[in-house]
C-alpha positions, 0 to 999 in steps of 0.5 A: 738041875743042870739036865733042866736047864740045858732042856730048856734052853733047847726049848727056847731056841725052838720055839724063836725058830717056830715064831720066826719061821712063821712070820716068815710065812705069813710076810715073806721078809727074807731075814726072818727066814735067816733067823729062824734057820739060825735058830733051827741050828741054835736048837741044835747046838743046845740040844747037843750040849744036852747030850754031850753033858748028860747023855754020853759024858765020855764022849767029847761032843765039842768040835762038833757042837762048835761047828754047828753053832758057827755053821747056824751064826754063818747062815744068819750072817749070809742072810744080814749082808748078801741076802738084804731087801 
């Protein structure tokens, strides 16, 4: 069950990057962008932690899985502060 779940929060986070990348291309406005390339890393992250759970549960995924989640939060923060219209 906790496979399902972990999918589907993977699943989630794709699908915000697809609809903000999309309105990103249709209105051109910078933080849309941010977020969906936050989200991008989100879905990683999510999808990491599928992997670190159920795939190879004898290898630690953690540091890796942390870095990319502050790596995807520090990519929407350059966007809300320095990258504003």
């Amino acid at each position: 069950m906790a496979g399902a779940i972990y999918l589907l929060c993977a699943l989630t986070a794709l699908l915000c990057a697809w609809l903000l990348l999309k309105a990103y291309c249709r209105s051109r406005y910078k933080l849309l962008l941010w977020g969906g390339l936050c989200f991008i890393g989100l879905t990683l992250n999510n999808a990491l932690v599928f992997a670190d759970k159920l795939l190879v549960p004898h290898f630690d995924l953690l540091i890796v899985r942390l870095l990319v989640a502050f790596a995807s939060v520090l990519v929407f923060l350059y966007g809300l502060i320095w990258d504003s219209e």
